[in-house]
C-alpha positions in Angstrom: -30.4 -22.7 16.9 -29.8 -25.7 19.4 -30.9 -29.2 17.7 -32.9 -31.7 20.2 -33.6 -35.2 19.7 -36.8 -36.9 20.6 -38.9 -39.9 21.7 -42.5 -39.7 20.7 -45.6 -41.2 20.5 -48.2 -40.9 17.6 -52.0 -41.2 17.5 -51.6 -44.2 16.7 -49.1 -45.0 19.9 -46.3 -45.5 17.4 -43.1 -44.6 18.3 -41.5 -41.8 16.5 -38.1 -40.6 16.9 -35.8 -37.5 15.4 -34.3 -34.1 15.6 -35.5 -30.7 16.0 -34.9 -27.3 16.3 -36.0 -25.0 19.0 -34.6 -22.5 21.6 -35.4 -24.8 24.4 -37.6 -28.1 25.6 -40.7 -26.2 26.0 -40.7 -24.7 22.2 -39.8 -28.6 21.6 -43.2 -30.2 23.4 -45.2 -26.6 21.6 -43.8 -28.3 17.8 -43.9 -31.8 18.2 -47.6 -31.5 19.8 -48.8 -29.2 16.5 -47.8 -32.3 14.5 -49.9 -34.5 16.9 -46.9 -36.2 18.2 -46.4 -36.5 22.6 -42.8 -36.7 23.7 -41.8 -39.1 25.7 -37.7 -37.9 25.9 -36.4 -34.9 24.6 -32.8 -34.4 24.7 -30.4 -31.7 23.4 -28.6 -33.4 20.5 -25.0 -33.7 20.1 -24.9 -31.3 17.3 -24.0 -28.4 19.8 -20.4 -30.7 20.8 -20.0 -31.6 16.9 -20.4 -28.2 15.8 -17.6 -27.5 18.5 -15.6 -30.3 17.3 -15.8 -29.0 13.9 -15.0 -25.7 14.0 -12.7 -26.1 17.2 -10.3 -28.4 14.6 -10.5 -25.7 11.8 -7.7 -23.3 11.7 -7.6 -21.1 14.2 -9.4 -17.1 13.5 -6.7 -14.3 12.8 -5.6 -12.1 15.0 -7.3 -9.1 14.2 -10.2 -10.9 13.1 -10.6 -11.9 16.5 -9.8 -7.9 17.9 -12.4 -6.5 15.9 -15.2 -9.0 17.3 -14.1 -8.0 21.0 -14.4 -4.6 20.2 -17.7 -4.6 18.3 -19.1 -6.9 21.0 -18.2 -4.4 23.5 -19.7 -1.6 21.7 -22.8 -3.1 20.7 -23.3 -3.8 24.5 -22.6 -0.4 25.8 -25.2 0.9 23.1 -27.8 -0.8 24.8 -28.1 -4.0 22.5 -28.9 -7.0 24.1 -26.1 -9.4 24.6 -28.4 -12.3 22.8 -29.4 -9.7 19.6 -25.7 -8.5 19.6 -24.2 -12.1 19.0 -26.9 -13.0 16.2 -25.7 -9.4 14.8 -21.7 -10.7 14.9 -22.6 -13.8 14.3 -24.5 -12.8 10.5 -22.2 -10.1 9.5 -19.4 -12.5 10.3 -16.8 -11.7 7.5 -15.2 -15.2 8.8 -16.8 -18.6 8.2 -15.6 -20.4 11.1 -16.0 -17.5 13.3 -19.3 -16.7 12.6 -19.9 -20.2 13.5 -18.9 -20.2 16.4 -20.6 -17.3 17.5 -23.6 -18.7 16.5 -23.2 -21.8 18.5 -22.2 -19.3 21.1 -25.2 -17.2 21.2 -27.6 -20.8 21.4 -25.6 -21.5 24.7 -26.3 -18.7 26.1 -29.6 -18.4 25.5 -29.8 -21.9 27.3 -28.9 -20.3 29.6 -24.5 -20.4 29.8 -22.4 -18.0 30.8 -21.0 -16.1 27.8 -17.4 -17.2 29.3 -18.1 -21.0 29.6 -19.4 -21.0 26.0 -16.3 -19.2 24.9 -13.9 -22.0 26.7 -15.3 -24.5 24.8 -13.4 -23.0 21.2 -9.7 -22.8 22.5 -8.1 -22.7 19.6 -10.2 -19.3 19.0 -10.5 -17.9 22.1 -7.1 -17.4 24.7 -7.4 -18.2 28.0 -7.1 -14.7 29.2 -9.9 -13.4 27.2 -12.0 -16.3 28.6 -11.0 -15.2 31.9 -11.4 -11.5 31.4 -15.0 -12.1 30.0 -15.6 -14.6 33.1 -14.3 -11.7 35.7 -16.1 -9.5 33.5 -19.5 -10.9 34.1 -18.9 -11.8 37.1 -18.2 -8.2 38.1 -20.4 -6.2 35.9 -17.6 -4.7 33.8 -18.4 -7.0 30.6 -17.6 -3.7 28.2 -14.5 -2.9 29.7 -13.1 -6.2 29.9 -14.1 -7.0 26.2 -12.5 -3.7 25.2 -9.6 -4.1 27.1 -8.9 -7.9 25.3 -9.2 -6.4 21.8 -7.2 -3.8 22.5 -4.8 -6.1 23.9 -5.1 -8.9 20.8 -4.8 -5.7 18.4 -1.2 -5.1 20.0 -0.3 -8.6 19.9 -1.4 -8.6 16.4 1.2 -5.9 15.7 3.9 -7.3 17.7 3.6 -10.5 15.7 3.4 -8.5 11.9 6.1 -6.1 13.0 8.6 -9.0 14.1 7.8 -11.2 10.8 8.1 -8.3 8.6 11.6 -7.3 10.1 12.7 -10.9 9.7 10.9 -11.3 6.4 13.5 -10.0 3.8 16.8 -12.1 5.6 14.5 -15.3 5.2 13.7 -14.2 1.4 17.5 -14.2 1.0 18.4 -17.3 2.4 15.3 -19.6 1.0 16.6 -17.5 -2.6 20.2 -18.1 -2.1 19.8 -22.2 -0.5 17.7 -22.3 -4.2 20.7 -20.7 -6.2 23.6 -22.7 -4.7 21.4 -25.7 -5.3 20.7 -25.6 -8.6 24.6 -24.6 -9.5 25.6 -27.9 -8.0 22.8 -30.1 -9.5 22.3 -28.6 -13.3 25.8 -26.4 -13.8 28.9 -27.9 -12.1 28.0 -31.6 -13.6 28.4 -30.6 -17.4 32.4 -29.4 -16.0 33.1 -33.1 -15.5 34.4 -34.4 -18.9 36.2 -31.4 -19.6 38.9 -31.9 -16.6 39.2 -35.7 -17.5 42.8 -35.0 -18.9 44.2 -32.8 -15.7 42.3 -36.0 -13.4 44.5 -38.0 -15.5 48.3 -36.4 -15.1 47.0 -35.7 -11.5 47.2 -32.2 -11.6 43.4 -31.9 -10.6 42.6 -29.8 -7.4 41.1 -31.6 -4.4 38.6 -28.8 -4.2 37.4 -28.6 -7.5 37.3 -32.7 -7.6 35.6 -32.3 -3.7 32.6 -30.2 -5.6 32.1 -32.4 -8.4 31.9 -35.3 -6.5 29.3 -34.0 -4.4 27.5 -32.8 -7.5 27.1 -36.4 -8.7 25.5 -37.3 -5.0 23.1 -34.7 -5.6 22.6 -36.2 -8.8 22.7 -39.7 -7.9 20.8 -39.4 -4.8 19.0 -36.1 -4.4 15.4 -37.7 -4.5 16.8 -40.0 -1.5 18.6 -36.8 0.7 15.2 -34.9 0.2 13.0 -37.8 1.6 15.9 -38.6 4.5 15.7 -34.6 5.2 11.8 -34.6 5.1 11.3 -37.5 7.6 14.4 -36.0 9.6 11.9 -33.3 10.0 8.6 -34.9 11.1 10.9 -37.2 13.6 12.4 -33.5 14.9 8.9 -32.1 15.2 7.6 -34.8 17.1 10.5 -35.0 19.5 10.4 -31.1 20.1 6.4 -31.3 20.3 7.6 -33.0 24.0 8.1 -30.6 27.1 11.8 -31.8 27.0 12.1 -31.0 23.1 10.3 -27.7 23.8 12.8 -27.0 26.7 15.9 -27.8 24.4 14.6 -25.8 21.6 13.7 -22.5 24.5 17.7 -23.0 25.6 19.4 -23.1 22.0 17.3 -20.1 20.8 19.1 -18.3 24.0 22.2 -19.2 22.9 22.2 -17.5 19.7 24.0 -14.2 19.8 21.8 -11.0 19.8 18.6 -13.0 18.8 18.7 -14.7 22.0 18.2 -12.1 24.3 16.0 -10.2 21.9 13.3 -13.5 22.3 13.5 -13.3 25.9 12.7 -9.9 26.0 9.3 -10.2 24.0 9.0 -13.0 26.1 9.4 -11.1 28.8 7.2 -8.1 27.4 4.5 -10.6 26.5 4.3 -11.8 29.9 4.1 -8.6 31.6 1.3 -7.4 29.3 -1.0 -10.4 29.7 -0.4 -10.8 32.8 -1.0 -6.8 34.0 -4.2 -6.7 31.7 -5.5 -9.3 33.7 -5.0 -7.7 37.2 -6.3 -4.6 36.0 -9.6 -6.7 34.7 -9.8 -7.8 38.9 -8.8 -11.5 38.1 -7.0 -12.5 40.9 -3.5 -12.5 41.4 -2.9 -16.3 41.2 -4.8 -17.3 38.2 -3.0 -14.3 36.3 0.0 -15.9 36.9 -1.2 -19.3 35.8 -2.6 -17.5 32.5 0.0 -15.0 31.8 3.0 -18.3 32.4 1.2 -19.9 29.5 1.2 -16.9 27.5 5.3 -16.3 27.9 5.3 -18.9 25.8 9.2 -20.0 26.5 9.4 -23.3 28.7 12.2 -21.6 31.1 10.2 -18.2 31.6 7.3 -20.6 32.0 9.1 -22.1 34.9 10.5 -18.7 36.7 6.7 -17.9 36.6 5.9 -20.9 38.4 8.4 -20.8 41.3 7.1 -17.0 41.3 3.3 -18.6 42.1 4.3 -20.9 44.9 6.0 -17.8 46.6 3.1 -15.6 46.2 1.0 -18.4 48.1 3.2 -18.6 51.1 3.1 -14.3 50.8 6.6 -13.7 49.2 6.9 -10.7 47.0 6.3 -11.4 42.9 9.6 -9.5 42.3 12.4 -11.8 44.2 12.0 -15.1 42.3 11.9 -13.2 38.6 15.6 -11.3 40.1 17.1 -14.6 40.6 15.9 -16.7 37.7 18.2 -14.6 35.4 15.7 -14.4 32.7 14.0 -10.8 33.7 16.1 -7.3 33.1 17.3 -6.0 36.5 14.9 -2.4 35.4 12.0 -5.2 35.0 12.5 -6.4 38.3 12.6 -3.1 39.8 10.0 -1.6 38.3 7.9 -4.9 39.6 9.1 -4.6 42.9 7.5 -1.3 42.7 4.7 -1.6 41.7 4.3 -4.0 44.4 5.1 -1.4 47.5 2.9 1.2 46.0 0.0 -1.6 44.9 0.0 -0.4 41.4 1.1 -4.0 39.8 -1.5 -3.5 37.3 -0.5 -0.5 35.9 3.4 0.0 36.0 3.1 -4.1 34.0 1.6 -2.7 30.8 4.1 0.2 31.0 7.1 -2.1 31.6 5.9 -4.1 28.4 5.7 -0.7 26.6 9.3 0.4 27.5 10.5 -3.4 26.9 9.2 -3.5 23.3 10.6 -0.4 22.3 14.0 -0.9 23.1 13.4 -4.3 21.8 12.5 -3.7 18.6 15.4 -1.3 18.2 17.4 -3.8 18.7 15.7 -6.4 16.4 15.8 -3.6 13.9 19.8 -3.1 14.2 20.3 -6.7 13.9 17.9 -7.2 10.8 20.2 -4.5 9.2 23.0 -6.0 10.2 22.0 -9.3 9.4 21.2 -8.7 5.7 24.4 -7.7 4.4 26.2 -10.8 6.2 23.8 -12.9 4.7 24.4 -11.5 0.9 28.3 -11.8 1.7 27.6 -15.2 2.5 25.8 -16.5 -0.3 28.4 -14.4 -2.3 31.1 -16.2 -0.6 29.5 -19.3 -1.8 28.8 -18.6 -5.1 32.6 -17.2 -5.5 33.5 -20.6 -4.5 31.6 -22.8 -6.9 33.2 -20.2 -9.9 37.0 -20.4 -8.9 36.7 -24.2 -7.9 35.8 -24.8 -11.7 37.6 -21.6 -13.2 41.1 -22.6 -11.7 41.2 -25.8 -13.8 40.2 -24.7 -16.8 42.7 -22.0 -16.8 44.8 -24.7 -15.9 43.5 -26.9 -19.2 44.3 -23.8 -21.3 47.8 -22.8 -20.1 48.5 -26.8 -21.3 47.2 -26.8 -24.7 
């Protein structure tokens, strides 16, 4: 319930001031006048913009969290309910804290009287910008239900997009965080005890510049490994700073093209991303040019981002969508075609959705053969490693015992 501050008088003419809660100004005057108090100011509070702050700088609502409130929203509206009683509902059987906060805070503005989407921009770390504008067109054209179906359903593929591209890339991670741990602790608790033993080979020269290479860098690790671990960890906040800047993000969007396989698997969810957001939208009547702002944001890849842009501009002088994706380089020549159809036959709006289908699919074949690929490389690797670290210390010993 909103919170207002006051200016009043007493029976006495004293002036009292404070908080209260009430659904509006007039419920305010009906309180403060059964306590024998006459306002003078009444104000809405700040609580409203704190309770935004606060929840608005917790961490952001999952995913699916987030699908099933569109989707109950949407139901609970087409039943009937009342969009006030509906968010008190969502808003009490909240399973989630900070989203049942927000909903709360939600349902207060509106009943003062705010659009459902301007309440909803005010949380965007909860709420995307194209379900804000969806909701906005939404009520604008009296398709609310549709529109909030059509986000969840959207945020529910998302959602599996995202789980089905961590788990594929879940297991190759496991390896190399398990195998980086491995190495380390050989060089820093095993090679070290090897030292005094090849003191006598060091000594007739007969030592091998490999196995002497490892041992030295053992004793760094030794020596110094507190000091390589801080140097690495503010390496790391210096990096993340610089690439928080649009010219870090731009370097980081080139070098993950670069990499062979992955690269053109990323710009093809990119790419599939963009499509989807961006044909939702159209097919939810928002228009044309601020589905393109939207949807470039969503892309989430600095150069796609860009292509998008130079796409806009030519849409406003009346240039087709499909000519500046073709020669940015970035979009499949099937995408572009099957764009530049859907142009000529007006049907932008559905053949999008179905290019991002068709995209993903092939996509995550691919992702799939290099994950398998990528696995047993990865174990030859740390294999490779391992087999180095045993003969760099074996060959001397042998060495020691041929000698004796």
């Amino acid at each position: 319930m909103p919170v207002y501050s006051y200016t009043a008088r007493d029976m006495t003419g004293k002036t009292v001031t404070g908080t209260i809660e009430a659904t509006n100004e007039r419920e305010v005057a009906s309180l403060l006048s059964e306590k024998s108090l006459f306002p003078s100011k009444v104000s809405a509070s700040d609580s409203k913009s704190a309770g935004a702050a606060l929840f608005g700088n917790r961490k952001k609502v999952k995913g699916q969290t987030m699908a099933i409130f569109y989707g109950q929203l949407a139901a609970l509206l087409r039943s009937g309910v009342p969009m006030l009683r509906a968010l008190t509902v969502l808003g009490e059987q909240s399973t989630d804290a900070v989203l049942g906060g927000i909903i709360k805070d939600i349902r207060s503005r509106v009943e003062d009287g705010e659009p459902i989407g301007n309440a909803m921009a005010r949380y965007p770390r909860v709420f995307s910008d194209m379900a804000i504008n969806m909701v906005r067109a939404g009520t604008e054209g009296g398709f609310l239900e549709d529109a909030l179906d059509r986000v969840g359903t959207f945020t529910e593929l998302q959602e599996d997009l995202k789980g089905r591209t961590i788990s594929a890339l879940a297991y190759p991670v496991f390896l190399f965080s398990v195998g980086s741990v491995v190495i380390t602790g050989l060089l820093v608790f095993f090679v070290p005890k090897f030292d005094a033993m090849f003191d006598r080979l060091r000594a007739k020269g007969e030592m091998p510049w490999y196995t002497e290479s490892l041992l030295s860098f053992s004793n760094v690790l030794q020596d110094y490994g507190w000091l390589i671990v801080v140097g690495f960890a503010v390496l790391l906040i210096v990096a993340k700073v610089q690439l928080a800047s649009e010219a870090g993000r731009e370097f980081v969007d080139k070098t993950k093209l670069k990499i062979p396989v992955l690269g053109n698997i990323l710009m093809n969810l990119a790419v599939s991303r963009f499509c989807r957001v961006l044909g939702t939208l159209l097919g939810n009547g928002v228009p044309i040019l601020k589905s393109l702002e939207i949807s470039r944001s969503a892309a989430a890849n600095t150069l796609l981002s860009q292509s998008i842009a130079n796409a806009t501009e030519n849409i406003r002088g009346g240039e087709s969508l499909a000519s500046p994706l073709r020669s940015s380089g970035y979009f499949p020549a099937s995408v572009v075609e099957m764009i530049s159809v859907g142009e000529e036959s007006n049907s932008l709006e559905k053949v999008l959705p179905e290019i991002a289908d068709s995209l993903e699919k092939r996509t995550f074949r691919r992702l799939d053969l290099f994950v398998r690929l990528l696995e047993p490389m990865m174990l030859l690797v740390m294999a490779f490693f391992v087999l180095a670290v045993v003969l760099a210390l074996l060959v001397p010993v042998l060495k020691s015992s041929t000698q004796l």
